[in-house]
C-alpha positions as CSV (number, residue, x, y, z in Angstrom):
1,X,125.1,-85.3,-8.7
2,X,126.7,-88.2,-10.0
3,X,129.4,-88.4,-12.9
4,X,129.4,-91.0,-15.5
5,X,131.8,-91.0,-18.6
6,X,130.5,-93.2,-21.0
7,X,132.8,-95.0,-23.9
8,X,130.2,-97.0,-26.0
9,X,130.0,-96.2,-29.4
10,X,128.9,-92.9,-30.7
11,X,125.5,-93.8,-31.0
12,X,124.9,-96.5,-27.9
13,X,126.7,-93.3,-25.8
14,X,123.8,-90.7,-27.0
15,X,120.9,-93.1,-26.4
16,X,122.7,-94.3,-23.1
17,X,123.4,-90.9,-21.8
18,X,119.7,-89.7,-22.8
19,X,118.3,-92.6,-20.2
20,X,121.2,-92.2,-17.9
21,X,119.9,-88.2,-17.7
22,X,116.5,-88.8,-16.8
23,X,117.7,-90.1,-13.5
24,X,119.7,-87.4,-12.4
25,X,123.3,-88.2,-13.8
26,X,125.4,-86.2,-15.2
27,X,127.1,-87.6,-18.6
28,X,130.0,-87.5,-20.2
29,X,130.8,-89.2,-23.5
30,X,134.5,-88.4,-24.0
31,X,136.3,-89.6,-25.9
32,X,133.9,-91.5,-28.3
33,X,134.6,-94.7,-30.5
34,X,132.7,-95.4,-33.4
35,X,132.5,-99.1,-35.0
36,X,133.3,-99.0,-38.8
37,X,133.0,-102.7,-40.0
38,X,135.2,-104.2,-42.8
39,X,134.5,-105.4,-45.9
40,X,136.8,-108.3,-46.9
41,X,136.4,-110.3,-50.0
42,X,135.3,-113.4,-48.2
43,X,132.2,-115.7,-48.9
44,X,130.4,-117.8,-45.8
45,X,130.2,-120.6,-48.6
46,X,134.0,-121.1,-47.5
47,X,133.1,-122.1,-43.5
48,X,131.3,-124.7,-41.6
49,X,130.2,-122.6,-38.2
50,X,131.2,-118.8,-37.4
51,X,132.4,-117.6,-33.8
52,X,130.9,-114.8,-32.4
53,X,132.0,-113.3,-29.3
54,X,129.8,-109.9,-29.8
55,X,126.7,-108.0,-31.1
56,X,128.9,-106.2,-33.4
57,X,130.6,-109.4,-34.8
58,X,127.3,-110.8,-34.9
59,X,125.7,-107.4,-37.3
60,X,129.0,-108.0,-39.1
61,X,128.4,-111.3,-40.0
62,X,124.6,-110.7,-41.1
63,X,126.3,-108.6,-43.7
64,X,128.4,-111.4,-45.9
65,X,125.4,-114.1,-44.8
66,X,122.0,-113.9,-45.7
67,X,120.9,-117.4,-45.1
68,X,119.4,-117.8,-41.5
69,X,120.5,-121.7,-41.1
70,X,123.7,-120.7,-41.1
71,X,125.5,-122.5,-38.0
72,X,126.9,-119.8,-35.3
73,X,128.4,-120.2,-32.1
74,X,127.8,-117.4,-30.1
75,X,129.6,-116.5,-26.5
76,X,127.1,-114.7,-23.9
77,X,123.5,-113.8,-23.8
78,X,123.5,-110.4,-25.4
79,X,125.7,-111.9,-28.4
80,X,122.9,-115.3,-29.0
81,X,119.8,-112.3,-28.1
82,X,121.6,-110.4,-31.2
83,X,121.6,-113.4,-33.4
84,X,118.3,-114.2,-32.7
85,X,117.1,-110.9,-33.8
86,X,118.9,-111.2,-36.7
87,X,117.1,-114.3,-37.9
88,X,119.7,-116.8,-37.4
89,X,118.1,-120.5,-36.2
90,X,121.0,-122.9,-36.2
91,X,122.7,-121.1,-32.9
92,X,125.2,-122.4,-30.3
93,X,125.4,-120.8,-27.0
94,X,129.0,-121.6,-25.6
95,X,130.4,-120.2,-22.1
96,X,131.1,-116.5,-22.0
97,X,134.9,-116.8,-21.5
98,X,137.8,-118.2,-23.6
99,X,138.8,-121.2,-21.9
100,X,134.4,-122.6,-21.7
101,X,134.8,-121.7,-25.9
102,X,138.3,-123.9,-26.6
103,X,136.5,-126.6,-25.0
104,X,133.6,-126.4,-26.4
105,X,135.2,-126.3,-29.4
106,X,137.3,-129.3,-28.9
107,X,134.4,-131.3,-27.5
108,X,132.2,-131.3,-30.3
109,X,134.3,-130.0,-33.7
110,X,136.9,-131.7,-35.4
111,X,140.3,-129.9,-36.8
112,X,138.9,-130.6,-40.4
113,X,136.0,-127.6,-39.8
114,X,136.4,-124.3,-40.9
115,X,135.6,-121.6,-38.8
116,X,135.2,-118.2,-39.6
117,X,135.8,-116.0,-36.4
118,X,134.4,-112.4,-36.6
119,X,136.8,-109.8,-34.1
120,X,137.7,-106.4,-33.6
121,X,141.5,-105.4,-34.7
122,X,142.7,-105.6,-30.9
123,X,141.6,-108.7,-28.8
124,X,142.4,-109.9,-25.3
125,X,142.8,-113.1,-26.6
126,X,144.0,-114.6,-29.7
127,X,141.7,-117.2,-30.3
128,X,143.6,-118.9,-33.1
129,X,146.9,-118.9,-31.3
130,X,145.0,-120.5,-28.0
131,X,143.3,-123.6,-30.0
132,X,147.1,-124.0,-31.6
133,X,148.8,-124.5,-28.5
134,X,146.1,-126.9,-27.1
135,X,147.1,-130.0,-25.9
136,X,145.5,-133.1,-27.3
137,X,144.2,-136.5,-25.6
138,X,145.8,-139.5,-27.0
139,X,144.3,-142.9,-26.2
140,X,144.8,-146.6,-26.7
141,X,142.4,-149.8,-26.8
142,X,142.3,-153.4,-27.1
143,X,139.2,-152.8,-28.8
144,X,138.3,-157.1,-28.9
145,X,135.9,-156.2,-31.9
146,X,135.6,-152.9,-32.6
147,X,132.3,-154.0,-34.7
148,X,130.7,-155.7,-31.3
149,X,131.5,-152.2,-29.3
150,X,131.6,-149.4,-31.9
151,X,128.7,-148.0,-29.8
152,X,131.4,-147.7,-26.9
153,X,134.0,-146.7,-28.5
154,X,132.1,-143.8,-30.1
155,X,130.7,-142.6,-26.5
156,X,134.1,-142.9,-24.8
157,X,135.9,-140.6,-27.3
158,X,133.1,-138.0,-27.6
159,X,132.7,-138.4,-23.4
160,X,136.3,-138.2,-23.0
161,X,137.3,-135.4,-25.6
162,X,139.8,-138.2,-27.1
163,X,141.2,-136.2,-30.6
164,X,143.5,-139.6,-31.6
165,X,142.9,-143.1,-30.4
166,X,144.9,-146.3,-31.3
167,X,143.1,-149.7,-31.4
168,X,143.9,-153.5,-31.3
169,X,142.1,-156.5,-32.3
170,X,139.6,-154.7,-34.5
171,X,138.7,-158.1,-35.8
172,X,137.6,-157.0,-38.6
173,X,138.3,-156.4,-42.7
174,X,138.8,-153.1,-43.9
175,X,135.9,-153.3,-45.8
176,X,133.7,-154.5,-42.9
177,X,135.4,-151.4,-40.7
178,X,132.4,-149.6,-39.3
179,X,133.2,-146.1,-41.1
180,X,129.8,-144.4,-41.1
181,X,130.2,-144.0,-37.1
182,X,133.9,-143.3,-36.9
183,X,133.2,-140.4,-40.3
184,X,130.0,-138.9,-38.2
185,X,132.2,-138.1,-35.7
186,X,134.6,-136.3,-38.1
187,X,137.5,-138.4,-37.5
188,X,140.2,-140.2,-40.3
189,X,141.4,-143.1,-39.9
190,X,144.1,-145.6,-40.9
191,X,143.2,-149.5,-41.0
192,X,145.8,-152.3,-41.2
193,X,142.6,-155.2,-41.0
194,X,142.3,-158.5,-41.1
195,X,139.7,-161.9,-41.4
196,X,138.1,-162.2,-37.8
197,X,141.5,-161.7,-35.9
198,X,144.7,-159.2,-35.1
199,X,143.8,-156.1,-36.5
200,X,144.9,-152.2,-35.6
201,X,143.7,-148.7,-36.9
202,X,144.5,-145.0,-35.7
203,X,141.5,-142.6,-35.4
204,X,142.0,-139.0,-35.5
205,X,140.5,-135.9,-35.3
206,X,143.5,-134.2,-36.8
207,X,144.8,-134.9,-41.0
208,X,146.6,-138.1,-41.5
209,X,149.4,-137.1,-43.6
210,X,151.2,-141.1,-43.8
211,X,150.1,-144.2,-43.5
212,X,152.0,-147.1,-43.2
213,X,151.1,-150.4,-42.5
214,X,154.1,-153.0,-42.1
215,X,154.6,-156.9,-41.0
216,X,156.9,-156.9,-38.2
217,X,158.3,-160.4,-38.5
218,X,158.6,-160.7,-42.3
219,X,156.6,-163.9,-43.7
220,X,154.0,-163.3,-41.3
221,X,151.4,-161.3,-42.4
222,X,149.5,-160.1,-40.0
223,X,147.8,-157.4,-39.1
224,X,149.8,-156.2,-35.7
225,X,151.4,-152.8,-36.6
226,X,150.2,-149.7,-38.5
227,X,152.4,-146.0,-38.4
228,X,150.5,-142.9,-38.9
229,X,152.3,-139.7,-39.2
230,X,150.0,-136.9,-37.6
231,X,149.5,-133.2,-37.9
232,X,148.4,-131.5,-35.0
233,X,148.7,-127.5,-35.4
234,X,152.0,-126.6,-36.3
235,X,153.6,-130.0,-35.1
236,X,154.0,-133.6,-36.2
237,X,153.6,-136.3,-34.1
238,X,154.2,-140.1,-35.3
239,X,151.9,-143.0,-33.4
240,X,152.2,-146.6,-34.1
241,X,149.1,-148.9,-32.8
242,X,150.8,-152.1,-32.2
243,X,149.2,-155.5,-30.9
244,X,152.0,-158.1,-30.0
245,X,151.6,-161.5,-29.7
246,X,150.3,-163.4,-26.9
247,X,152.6,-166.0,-26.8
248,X,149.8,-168.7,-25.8
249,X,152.3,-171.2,-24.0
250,X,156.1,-171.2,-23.3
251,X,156.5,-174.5,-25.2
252,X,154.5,-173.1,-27.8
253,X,156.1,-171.7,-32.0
254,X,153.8,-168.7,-30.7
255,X,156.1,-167.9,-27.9
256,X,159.1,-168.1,-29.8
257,X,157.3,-165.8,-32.7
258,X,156.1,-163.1,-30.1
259,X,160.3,-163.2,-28.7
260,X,161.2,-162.8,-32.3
261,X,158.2,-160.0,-32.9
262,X,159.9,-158.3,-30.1
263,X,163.2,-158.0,-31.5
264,X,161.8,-157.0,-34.4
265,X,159.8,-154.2,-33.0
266,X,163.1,-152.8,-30.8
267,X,164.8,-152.6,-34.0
268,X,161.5,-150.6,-35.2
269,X,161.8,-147.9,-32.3
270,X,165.3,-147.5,-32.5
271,X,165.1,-146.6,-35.9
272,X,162.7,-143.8,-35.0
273,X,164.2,-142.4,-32.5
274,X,167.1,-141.8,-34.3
275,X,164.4,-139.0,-36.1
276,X,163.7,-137.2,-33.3
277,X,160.3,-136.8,-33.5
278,X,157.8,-136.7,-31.0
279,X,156.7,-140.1,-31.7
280,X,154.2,-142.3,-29.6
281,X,153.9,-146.2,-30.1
282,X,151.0,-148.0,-28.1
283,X,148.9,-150.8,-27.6
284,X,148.3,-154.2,-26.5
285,X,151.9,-155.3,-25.4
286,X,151.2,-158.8,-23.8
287,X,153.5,-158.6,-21.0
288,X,153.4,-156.7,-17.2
289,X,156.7,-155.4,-17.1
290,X,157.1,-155.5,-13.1
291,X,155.6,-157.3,-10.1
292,X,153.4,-153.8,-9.1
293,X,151.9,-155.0,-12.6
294,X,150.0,-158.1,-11.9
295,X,147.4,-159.4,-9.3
296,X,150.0,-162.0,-7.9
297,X,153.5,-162.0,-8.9
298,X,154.4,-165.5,-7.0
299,X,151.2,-166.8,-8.8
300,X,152.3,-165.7,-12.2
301,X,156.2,-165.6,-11.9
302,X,157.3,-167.2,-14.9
303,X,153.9,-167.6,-16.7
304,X,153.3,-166.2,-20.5
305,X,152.7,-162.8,-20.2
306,X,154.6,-162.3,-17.1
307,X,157.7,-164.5,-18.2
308,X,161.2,-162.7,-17.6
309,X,162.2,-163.4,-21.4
310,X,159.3,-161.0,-22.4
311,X,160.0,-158.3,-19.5
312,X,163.5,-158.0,-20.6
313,X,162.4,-157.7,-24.3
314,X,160.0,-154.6,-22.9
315,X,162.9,-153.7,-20.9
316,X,165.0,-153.5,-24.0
317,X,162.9,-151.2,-25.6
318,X,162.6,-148.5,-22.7
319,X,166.5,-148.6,-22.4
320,X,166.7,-147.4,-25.9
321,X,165.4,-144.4,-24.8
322,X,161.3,-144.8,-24.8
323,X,159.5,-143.5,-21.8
324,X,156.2,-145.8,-20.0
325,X,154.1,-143.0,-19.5
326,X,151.9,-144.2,-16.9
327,X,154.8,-145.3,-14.5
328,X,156.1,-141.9,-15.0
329,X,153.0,-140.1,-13.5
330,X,151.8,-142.9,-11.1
331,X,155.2,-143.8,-9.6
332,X,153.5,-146.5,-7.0
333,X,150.6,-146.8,-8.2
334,X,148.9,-150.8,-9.5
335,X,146.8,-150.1,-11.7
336,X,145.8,-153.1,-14.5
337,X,144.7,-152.9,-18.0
338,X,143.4,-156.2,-18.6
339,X,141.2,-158.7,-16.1
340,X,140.1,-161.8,-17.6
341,X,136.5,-162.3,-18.8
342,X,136.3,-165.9,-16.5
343,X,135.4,-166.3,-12.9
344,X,135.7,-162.7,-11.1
345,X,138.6,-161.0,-11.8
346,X,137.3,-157.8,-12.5
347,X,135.1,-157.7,-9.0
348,X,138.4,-159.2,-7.0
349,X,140.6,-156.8,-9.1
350,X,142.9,-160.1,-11.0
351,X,144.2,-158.1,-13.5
352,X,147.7,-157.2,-15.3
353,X,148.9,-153.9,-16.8
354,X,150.2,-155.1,-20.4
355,X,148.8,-151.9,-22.3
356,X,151.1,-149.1,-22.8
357,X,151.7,-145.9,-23.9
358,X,155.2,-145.2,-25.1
359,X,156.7,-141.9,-25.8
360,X,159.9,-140.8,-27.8
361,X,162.1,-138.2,-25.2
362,X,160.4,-135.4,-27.6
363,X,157.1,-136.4,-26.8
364,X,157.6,-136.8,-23.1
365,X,158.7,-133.6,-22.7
366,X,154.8,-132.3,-23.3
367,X,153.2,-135.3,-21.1
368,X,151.0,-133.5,-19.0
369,X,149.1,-136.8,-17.3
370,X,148.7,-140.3,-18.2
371,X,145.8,-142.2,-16.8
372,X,144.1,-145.9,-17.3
373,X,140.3,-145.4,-17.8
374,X,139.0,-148.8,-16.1
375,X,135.4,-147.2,-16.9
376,X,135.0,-149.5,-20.2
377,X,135.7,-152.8,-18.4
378,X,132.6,-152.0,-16.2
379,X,130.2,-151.8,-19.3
380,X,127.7,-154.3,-20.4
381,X,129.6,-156.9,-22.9
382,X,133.0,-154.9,-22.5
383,X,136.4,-155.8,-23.9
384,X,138.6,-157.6,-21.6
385,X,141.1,-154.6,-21.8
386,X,140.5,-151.1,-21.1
387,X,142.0,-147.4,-22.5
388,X,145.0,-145.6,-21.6
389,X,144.9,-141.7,-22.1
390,X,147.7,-139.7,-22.2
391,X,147.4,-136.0,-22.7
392,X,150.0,-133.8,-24.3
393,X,150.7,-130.5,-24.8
């Protein structure tokens, strides 16, 4: 005869070893546990969704929650079976391990919801402590009207898991700033706007704890720069969304204002990195810093945009002490940013990388990857530019 020792709770073990015995096995249910639920002075009023990762937490939860509506994510079949027969409707199956619920989580919940999560006094994993050291995706955009491709931008940072995203060239006031979409998706925001041109924001999943919108080149207001300051668990992280000038033609005032924006903006960065702080300044820089940058370097040798005045200004900047993330994980790699709308530069692959994702020593010490996302420039009616991602831990 077989021997089975049993260590469900009391009662599952009698009822277990009672079916166990009818087909011949012999049971043991020592040592015994017995589930004594805890009655803390807590209200479900004070969450948005509750995590269950058991029957038990699920019974638990039935006991401070008497409305059925009540949103609850639940982690395998026999947990969502148990709220079912509780009466709870507004149920989430997630994937019956840790890592399937963090990103479930992160996909679909911003860092402003309040979970409640039901567990036993000893767990395998601390949930809590696992969603804190997640790393987050960081993006950038040369949006080119973010009211013509709100639609885009919304799929590509729900698609993409994106939890902070810096634009350029919103276009738009901050009154005419789509924020129905950008709130449905539970992000904040910060918007430096302005009439039909220039324009930048930060989106973020995350609280916005500063927001500072400033004129680079004093006496000309426009909107080109905006500073957030960021909490992301138990850290801070800084991002600027900057557009720089395009310089139009070397002859041009706007050349000589986009040189003098670029002073400007090094005496910006160096200022913060005398802080220390993981800091990340992005956007729509206006300038391929090397020949693996563009198309055709003898084509464009000398050219706005690809003019050794402006690489040396870019130049300036990483000496200081900045760090171009994508170079740093694609070594040799040409990989563009930006193909002009005209003739058929996207199909022939005409394009320039002028879109970058700076990082502060701090915060390249957590890059994990940094990658260009050439997925937008292949929609219908796309901007001419597409994202860069960078993930950090």
């Amino acid at each position: 005869m077989k021997s089975i020792l049993l260590t469900r709770p009391l009662l599952d073990s009698f009822n277990t070893r009672n079916i166990l015995r009818k087909y011949g096995y012999k049971v043991f249910i020592e040592p015994v546990f017995t589930i004594k639920y805890l009655n803390p002075d807590i209200s479900a009023h004070e969450f948005d969704v509750v995590i269950s990762t058991s029957k038990n937490s699920v019974k638990a939860f039935s006991q401070i929650c008497k409305e059925d509506d009540f949103p609850i994510i639940t982690v395998g079949n026999s947990t969502m079976q148990a709220a079912k027969n509780l009466g709870f409707s507004d149920i989430i199956s997630a994937d019956s391990n840790v890592d399937g619920l963090i990103s479930f989580i992160k996909a679909h919940y911003s860092s402003a919801i309040k979970f409640l999560y039901i567990r036993g006094q000893e767990v395998s994993c601390d949930l809590k402590k696992r969603l804190s050291e997640e790393d987050f995706n960081i993006a950038t955009w040369n949006v080119n009207s973010i009211r013509k491709r709100v639609g885009q931008l919304c799929s590509f940072i729900v698609d993409s898991q994106i939890d902070i995203i810096l634009l350029q060239e919103i276009k738009c006031t901050e009154e005419q700033f789509p924020y129905a979409e950008i709130e449905k998706l539970g992000y904040e925001y910060a918007i430096y706007g302005q009439v039909a041109r220039n324009g930048v924001c930060v989106l973020s999943k995350y609280p916005i704890l500063e927001k500072l919108k400033i004129d680079i080149v004093e006496g000309h207001q426009e909107a080109r720069y905006i500073e957030c300051v960021i909490k992301h668990t138990n850290q801070k992280v800084r991002v600027g969304s900057v557009y720089v000038p395009n310089g139009q033609s070397l002859d041009s005032h706007t050349f000589e204002y986009k040189l003098k924006f670029f002073d400007n903006l090094y005496e910006r960065m160096s200022t913060l990195l005398k802080n220390e702080e993981l800091t990340i300044i992005a956007g729509d820089y206006n300038v391929a810093l090397d020949e693996i940058d563009v198309f055709d370097s003898n084509l464009l040798n000398g050219q706005v945009c690809f003019h050794i005045k402006e690489r040396e200004k870019l130049r300036a900047i990483l000496n200081l002490g900045f760090k171009d993330t994508f170079r740093i994980s694609h070594p040799n790699l040409q990989q563009f940013t930006w193909w002009h709308y005209q003739g058929n530069s996207l199909r022939n692959n005409q394009g320039m990388r002028i879109d970058y994702m700076l990082l502060s020593p701090q915060a390249v010490d957590k890059l994990e990857t940094c990658y260009v996302d050439d997925r937008l420039r292949k929609l219908e009616n796309p901007s001419d530019h597409t994202p860069v991602v960078c993930v950090i831990e």
